[in-house]
N, C-alpha and C positions, 0 to 999 in steps of 0.2 A: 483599604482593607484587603485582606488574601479572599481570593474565591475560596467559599466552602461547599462540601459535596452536598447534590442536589438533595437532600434527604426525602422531601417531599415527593420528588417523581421517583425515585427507589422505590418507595411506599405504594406508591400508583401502578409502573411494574410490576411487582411482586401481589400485587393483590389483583391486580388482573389475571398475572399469569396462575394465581388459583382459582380464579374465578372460570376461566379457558379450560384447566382442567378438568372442574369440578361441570362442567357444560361436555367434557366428554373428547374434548380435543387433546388433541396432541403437539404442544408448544416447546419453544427451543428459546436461549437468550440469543438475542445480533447486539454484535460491538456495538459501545453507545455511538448514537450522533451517526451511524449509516447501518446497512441493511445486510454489512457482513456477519455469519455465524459467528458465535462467539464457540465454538466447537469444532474441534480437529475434522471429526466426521457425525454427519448427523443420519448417516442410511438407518442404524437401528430403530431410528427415531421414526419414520416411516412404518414400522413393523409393531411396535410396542412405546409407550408411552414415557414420558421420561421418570415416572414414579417406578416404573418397574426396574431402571436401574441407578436409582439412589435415593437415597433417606431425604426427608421432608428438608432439613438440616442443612443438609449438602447442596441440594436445590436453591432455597432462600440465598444460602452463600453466594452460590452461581447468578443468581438476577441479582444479589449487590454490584458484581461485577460488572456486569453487563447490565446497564440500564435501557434496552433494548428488547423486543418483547417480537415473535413469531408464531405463526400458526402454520404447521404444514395440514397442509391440502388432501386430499386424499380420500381413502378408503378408512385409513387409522381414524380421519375422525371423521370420516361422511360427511365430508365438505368440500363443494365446490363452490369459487370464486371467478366471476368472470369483472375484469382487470379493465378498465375502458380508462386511457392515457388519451383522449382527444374531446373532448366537451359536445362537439355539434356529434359526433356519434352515439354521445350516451345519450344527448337529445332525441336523437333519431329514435332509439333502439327505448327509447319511453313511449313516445308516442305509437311507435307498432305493437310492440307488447306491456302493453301498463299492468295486467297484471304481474308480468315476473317483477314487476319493478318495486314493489309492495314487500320488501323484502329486508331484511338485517345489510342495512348501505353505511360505508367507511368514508369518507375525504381522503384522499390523498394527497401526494404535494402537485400532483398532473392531472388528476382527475377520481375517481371513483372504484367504487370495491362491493358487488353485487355478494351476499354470502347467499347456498343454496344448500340445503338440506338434502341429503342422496341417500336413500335407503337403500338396504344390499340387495334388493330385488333388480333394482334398475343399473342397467348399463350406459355407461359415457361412452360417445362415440362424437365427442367435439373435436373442430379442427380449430386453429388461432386463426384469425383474420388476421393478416400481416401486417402491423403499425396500427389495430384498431383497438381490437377485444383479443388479449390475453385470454386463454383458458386453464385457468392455475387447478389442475388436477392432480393427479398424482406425478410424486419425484419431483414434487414443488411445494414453495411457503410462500405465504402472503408477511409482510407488516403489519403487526396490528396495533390496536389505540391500547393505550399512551405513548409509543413510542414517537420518537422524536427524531429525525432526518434530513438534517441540513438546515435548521430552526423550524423545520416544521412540524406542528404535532400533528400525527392520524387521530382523527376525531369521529366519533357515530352521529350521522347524521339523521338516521332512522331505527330507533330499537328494535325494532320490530324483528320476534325471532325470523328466523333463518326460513325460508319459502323450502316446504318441499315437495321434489321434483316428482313426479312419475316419467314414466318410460313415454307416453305422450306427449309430455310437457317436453322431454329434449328431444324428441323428435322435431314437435315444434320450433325449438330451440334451434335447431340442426337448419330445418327450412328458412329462418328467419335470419339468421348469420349470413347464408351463403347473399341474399341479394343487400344486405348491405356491405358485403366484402365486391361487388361489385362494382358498387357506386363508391366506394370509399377505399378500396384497395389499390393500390401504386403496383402496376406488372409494366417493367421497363421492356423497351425496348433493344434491343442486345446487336451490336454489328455481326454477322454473320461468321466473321472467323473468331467469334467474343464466344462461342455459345459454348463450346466446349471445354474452355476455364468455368465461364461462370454458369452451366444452366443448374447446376445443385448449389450454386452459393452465389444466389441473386441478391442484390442488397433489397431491403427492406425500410423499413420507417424506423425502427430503432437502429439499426445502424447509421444512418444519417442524422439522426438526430445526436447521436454518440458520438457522432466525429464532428457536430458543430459543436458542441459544450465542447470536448476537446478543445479547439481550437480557440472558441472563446476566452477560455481561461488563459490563455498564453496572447492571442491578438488582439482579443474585444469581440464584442459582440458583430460589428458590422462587415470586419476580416473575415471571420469565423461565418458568416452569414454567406458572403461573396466566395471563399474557398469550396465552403460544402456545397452553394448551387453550381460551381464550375464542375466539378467531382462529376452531380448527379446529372449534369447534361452530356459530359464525356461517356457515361454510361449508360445512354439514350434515352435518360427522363427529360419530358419535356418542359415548358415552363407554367404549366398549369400544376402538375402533378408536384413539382418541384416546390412550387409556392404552398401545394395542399400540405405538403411533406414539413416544410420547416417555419411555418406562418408561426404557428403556436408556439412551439421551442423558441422562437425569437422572442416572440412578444414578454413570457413570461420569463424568460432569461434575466438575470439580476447584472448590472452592468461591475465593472471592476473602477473601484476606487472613487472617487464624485463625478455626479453627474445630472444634469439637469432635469426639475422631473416632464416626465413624459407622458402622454394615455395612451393608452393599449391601439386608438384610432392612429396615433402619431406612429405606434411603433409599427403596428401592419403597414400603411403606409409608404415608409423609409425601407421598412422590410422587403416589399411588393418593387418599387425603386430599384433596390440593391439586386436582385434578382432578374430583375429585366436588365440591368447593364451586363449581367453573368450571359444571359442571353442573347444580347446583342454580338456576342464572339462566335468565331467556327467554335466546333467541336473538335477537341486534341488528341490523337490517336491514344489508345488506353492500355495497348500490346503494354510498352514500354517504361508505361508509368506507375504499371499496379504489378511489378513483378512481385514485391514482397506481400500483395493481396493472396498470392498460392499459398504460403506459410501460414501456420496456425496463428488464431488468432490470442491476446493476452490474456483473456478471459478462460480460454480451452487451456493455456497454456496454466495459468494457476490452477487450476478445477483437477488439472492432471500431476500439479505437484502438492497439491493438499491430500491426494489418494494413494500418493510413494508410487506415482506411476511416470518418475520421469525415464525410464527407459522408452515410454510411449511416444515422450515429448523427443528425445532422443532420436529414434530411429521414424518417427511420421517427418519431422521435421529434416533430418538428412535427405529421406526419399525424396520431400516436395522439391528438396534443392539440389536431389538429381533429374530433376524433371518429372518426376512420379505425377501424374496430375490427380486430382479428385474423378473416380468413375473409372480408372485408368486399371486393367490388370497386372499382376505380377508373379511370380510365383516367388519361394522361400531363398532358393538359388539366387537369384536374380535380386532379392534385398541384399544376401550377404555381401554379393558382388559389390553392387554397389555403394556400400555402408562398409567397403573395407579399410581395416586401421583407424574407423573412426567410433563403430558402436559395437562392442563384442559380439559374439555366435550368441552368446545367452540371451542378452537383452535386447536382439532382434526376435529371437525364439519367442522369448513372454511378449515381446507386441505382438508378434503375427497371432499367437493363443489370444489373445484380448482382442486381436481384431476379429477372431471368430463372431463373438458377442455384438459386434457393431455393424460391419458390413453384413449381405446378403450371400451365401453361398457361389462364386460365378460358377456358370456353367462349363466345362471342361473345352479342352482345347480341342481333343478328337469330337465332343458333339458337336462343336461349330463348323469343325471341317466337313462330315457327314450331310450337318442340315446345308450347308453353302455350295457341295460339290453337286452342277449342273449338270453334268455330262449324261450324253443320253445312248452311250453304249453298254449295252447289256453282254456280258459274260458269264455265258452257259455252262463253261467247263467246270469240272470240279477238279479242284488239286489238291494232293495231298503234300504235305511238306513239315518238316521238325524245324522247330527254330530251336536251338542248344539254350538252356538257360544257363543265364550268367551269373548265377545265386538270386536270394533274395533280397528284394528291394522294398523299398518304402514308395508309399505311391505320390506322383509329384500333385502340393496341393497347390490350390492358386486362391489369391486374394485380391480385392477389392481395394484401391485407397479411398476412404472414404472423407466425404467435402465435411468441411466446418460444421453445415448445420448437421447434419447429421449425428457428427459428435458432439453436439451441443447439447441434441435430445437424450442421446442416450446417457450424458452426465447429466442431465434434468437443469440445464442453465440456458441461459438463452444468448446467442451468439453476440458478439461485439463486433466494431469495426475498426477497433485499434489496435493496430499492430507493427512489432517493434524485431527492427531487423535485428534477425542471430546469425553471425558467421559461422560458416562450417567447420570453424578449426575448434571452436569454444562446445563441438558439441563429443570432445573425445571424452569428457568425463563427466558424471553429475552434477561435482562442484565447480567444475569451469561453467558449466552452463547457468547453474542458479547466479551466479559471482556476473554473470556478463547480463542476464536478464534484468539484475538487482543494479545494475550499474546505469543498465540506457533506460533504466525509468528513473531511477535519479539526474539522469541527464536529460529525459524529454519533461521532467515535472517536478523540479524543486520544490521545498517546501520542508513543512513540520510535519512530522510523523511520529505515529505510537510505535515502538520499538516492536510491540507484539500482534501489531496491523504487519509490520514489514516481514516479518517471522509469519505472519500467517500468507501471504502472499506466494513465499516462498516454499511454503511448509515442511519448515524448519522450524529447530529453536531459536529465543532470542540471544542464546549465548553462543549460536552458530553466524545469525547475523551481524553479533560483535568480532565474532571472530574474522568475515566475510570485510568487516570495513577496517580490519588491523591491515588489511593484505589488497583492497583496495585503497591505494594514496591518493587518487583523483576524485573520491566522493569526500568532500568535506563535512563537518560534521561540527555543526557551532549548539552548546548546552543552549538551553533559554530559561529563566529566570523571571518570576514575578517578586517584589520587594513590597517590602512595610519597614518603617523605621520604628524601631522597640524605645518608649520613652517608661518614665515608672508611672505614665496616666494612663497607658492603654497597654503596662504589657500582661497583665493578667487576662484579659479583653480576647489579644490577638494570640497568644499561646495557650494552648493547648495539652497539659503534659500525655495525656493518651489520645489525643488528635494528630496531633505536630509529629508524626514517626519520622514513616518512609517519606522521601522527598523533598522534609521539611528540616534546615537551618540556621545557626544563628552564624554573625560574622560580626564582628571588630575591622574598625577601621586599618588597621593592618593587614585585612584579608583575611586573618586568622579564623575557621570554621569552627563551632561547638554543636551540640546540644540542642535540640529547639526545647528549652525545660526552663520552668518559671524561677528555678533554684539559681539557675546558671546564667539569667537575662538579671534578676537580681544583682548578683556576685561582682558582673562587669558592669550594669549600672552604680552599683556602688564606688569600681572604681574610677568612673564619670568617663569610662570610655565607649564609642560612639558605636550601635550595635544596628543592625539591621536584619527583620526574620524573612529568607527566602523560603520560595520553593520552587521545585524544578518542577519544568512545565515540560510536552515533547520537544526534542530535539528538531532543530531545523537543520534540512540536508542539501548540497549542494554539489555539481558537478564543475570541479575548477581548481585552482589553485589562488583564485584571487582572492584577497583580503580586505572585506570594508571595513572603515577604521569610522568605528561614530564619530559623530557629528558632536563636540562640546563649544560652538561657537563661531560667528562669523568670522571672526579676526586672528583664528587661529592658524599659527604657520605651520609650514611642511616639519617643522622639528620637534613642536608642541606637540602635535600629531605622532610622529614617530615615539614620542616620550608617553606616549599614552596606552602603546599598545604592552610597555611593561606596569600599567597599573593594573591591582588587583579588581578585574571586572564585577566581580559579585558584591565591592563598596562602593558603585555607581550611584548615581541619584537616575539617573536616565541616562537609554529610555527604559521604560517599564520591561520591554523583556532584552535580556543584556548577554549578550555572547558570552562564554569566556576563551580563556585562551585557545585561540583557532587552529586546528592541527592541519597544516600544510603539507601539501605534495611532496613537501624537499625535508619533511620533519626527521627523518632519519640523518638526511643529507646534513643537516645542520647539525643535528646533535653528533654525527662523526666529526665535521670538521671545530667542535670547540678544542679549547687548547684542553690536555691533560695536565695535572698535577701540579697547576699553577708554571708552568714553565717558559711560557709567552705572554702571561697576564702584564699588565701595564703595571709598573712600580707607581709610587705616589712620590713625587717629585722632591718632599722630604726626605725620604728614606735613602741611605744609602743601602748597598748591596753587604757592606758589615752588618751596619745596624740591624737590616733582613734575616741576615744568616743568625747573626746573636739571640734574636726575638724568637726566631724561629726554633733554635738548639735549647732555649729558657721553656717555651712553650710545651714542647716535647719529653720534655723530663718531666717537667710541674703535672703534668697533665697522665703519663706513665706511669706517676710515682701514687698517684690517688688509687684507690681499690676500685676494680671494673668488675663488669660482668665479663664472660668470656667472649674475643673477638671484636672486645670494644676499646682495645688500644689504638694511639693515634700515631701512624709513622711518618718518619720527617719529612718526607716526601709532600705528603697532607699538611703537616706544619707550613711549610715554606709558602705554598698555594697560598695558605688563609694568608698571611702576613703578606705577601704579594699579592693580594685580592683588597685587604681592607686596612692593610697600612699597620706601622708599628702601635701606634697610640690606641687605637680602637684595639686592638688583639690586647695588649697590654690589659685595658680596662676590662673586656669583658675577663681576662684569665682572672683579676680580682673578683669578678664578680665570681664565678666557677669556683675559686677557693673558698670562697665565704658561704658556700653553702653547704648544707650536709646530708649524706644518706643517698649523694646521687649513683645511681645504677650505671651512669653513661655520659661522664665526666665531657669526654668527646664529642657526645651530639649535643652536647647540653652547651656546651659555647660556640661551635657551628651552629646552634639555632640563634643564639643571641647575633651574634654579626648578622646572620641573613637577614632579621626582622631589624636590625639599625639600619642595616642598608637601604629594606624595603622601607623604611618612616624616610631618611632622606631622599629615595627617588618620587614619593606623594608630596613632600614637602617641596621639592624642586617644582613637580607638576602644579600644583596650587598656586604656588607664586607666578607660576606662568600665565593660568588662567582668570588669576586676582590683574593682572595688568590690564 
């Protein structure tokens, strides 16, 4: 049977997220199935509640879409969420404070979701424990139950309304964080000539844990385990901190594809193993191997194109790869300089303006000279002297580059560790940049994708990122398809005439698409031909030009094969989700070099070159002399092709069939469709009998 939409958890969504606001908060939908906004921008949302800008109507719409549910944090609704992603630390921070712990608590898919009632009298003055306790305050959202995250549901595992805080209680609060950020906080140790890349963009516990999932996904769990402690020992973690760091992220890691089952004792273990062999190696000089760690990270880099601030991305990301470092001065002169021919005067201008907002004012160039100059002779004279002015001047400002996390905070997201090399030439234009960014992630992370996840990445539209993969020929791009076979026992059952729209169709074994409508599954059951109801599922993307050619059988040969790839994919039996025709690197290239106008086509061995010509001057008249619409005459050029494409005998037949019928609008395409579809029945009927042997 076809999946149908979840209608149940729709209902769950939507009635939580009235129940969120009727509690006073202020909620937002996330893309189903992860924990991205379903919202171009959600700053106003911060400010004012989403009732204040749209109708009850319009909302419900929006949670059908999004079956994903948020709450932001904040002031808007006097709530704060402290975030605990490590088990033995929530443990910890129960037993020291049990009273906070008596409080409206979430499950997670890592751990745990404190909710805290904040009255306007009281001021937050929390810092995050790095890799412990999250403090999801303001220009942040939390997840909330029902929603759903990688199969997992956020569930309450404490009703209990929300604890609230006084200005004693987060003082407390304050005291009691810092000495478990002690005992539980990872501060690396840094090589000496390391400190001045990395002392404002120290990795952390979520970055390593980010760049092991990473990796997982692509080598396994115990690659991925072995890579990221190499990482964190090159960058002077040691093997205690190391093991505290990614113990957990292993253990609960879900492995890729079968795999024997395991306990948690087995996976720390093997875990603990893997990590001591990462240790048993030197440490590998880091200068040279984290140069692409200066450049923005993926996360900062989308965060800044969902906000139309890729000139930001633009001109930060030139500097760092003129060597700009994080913490490094500059002045405006001295971008343009360096950013010449690649990011205009303007879009330097609006970053260094936006960089006001982020970095800290530096101090001037003459007060550093002043406070540094030691000299300890004293000049008593007084002079007078004119210095001629030179007109007036604008005064030189200077700026600050500022590190990753810093711009992390100020977009209210929390920094990654994955980051994907952009060349300097790719950043002379917007569209070069999004088109190269959108490329090496199809290239570092193949897979299926929602067309309006990829459009929101880039933030763009999806008819821009269609437009992005006509003009990229190395991102492949294969449909995917789930199937039901339409018989007259189930097709009332599995059609739908106001379910079945968008996405959903019917197909004949000739390939031929309809309809998904009970009228029209009838019409061709009637005529006892073989139908099948699809729908399109996401697209799977690929970086390549290679072609997998399914699998229909052991004994199948290299020619059987090659004959398969002109079957109509969408009348597959299997597998359940089916490519179709796969548009290649070279699809231009091919479709220039076919032959035109039938002039190189293969004759059929009967035919002579009279017969052709004769067939073809009969064809062209008969077919001329019927009444068209305008521009639907066939000239002999086109005759000759078909009659040298599908032979005298078959042209012959179909032109009887084309006379025999009446009131056609398009005499011409009307027997060009017959020949293609005889064609395409003997190239299936060849295929079968190959397969039947």
């Amino acid at each position: 049977m076809l999946p149908n939409l979840n209608d149940f958890h729709r209902n769950l969504i939507l009635t939580g997220a009235n129940h969120y606001l009727n509690q006073g908060y202020s909620v937002m939908p996330l893309v189903s199935d992860t924990k991205f906004p379903g919202l171009a921008s959600w700053a106003n949302l911060q400010q004012r509640p989403i009732t204040a800008y749209m109708p009850p109507s319009k909302i419900e719409k929006l949670f059908e879409k999004y079956t994903n549910l948020a709450i932001i944090t904040g002031r808007i609704s006097k709530l704060l969420v402290l975030d605990f992603d490590n088990y033995a630390v929530f443990t910890a921070f129960k037993e020291q404070l049990t009273a906070f712990t008596h409080t409206y608590t979430v499950q997670t898919a890592r751990g745990y979701h404190l909710y805290f009632h904040v009255p306007d009298i009281v001021t937050i003055d929390l810092k995050r424990v790095t890799g412990q306790v999250d403090i999801q305050w303001e220009g942040r959202y939390v997840v909330a139950p029902p929603s759903i995250v990688d199969g997992h549901q956020y569930s309450v595992i404490d009703n209990t309304p929300p604890h609230t805080l006084t200005q004693n209680e987060v003082e407390t609060l304050k005291k009691h964080l810092n000495p478990v950020s002690k005992s539980a906080q990872i501060v690396p140790v840094l090589p000496e000539n390391d400190h001045k890349m990395r002392s404002q963009d120290t990795f952390g516990h979520l970055d390593f844990v980010g760049m092991y999932k990473h990796f997982a996904t692509q080598h396994g769990r115990n690659n991925a385990l072995f890579r990221t402690a190499c990482i964190a020992r090159d960058h002077g973690f040691d093997q205690n901190q190391t093991i505290n760091l990614l113990i957990d992220a292993h253990i609960s890691h879900k492995p890729i594809g079968k795999h024997r089952r395991e306990t948690p004792h087995q996976r720390k273990r093997e875990g603990e193993g893997t990590i001591t062999s990462a240790f048993s190696r030197a440490a590998r000089p880091v200068s040279n191997r984290s140069q692409h760690l200066n450049g923005l990270s993926n996360v900062i880099i989308e965060a800044l194109f969902g906000q139309k601030l890729t000139c930001v991305v633009r001109t930060l990301a030139g500097l760092r790869q003129r060597g700009y470092m994080p913490g490094q001065v500059f002045t405006a002169d001295e971008a343009r300089e360096a950013l010449a021919e690649i990011v205009g005067r303007d879009g330097v201008f609006a970053t260094l303006n936006w960089l006001e907002k982020v970095s800290p004012e530096p101090p001037s160039k003459f007060a550093n000279a002043v406070a540094s100059d030691k000299s300890n002779d004293l000049n008593k004279k007084c002079t007078l002297f004119r210095v001629k002015k030179s007109g007036i001047s604008r005064p030189i400002r200077h700026f600050v580059m500022p590190s990753n996390s810093q711009l992390a905070g100020f977009l209210g997201i929390q920094n990654g560790a994955v980051f994907d090399d952009l060349p300097l030439d790719c950043l002379k234009s917007a569209r070069l940049l999004r088109m190269t960014y959108h490329e090496r992630f199809i290239r570092r992370k193949p897979g299926k994708y929602v067309l309006s996840i990829l459009a929101m990445r880039l933030g763009v539209t999806r008819r821009t990122v269609q437009n992005y993969h006509n003009l990229l020929k190395n991102v492949i791009i294969t449909p995917q398809y789930s199937e039901q076979p339409v018989f007259w026992s189930n097709y009332e059952a599995i059609i739908d005439d106001e379910f079945c729209k968008e996405g959903y169709f019917l197909a004949n074994e000739y390939g031929k698409r309809f309809h998904a409508k009970q009228g029209i599954a009838r019409h061709l059951l009637g005529k006892k031909q073989r139908i099948t109801l699809f729908r399109q599922e996401a697209n799977h993307y690929h970086y390549g030009d290679v072609i997998m050619i399914p699998e229909y059988g052991q004994n199948q040969t290299i020619n059987d094969q090659n004959q398969t790839l002109n079957r109509p994919v969408y009348a597959q039996n299997t597998p359940t989700y089916i490519p179709e025709q796969k548009r290649s690197a070279n699809a231009q290239l091919e479709r220039s070099s076919r032959p035109k106008n039938g002039a190189n086509l293969p004759q059929f061995a009967t035919d002579t070159p009279e017969q052709v010509e004769q067939m073809a001057q009969k064809l062209y008249k008969a077919i001329n002399a019927l009444p068209t619409e305008r521009g639907g005459k066939l000239s002999l050029t086109r005759a000759r092709g078909m009659v040298t494409e599908h032979g005298v005998n078959r042209v012959e037949n179909a032109l009887k069939q084309t006379l025999s019928r009446r009131n056609l609008h398009k005499p011409a395409g009307f027997i060009s469709t017959i020949l293609r579809s005889e064609k395409r029945a003997r190239e299936l009927d060849k295929l079968f009998s190959h397969l039947n042997r």
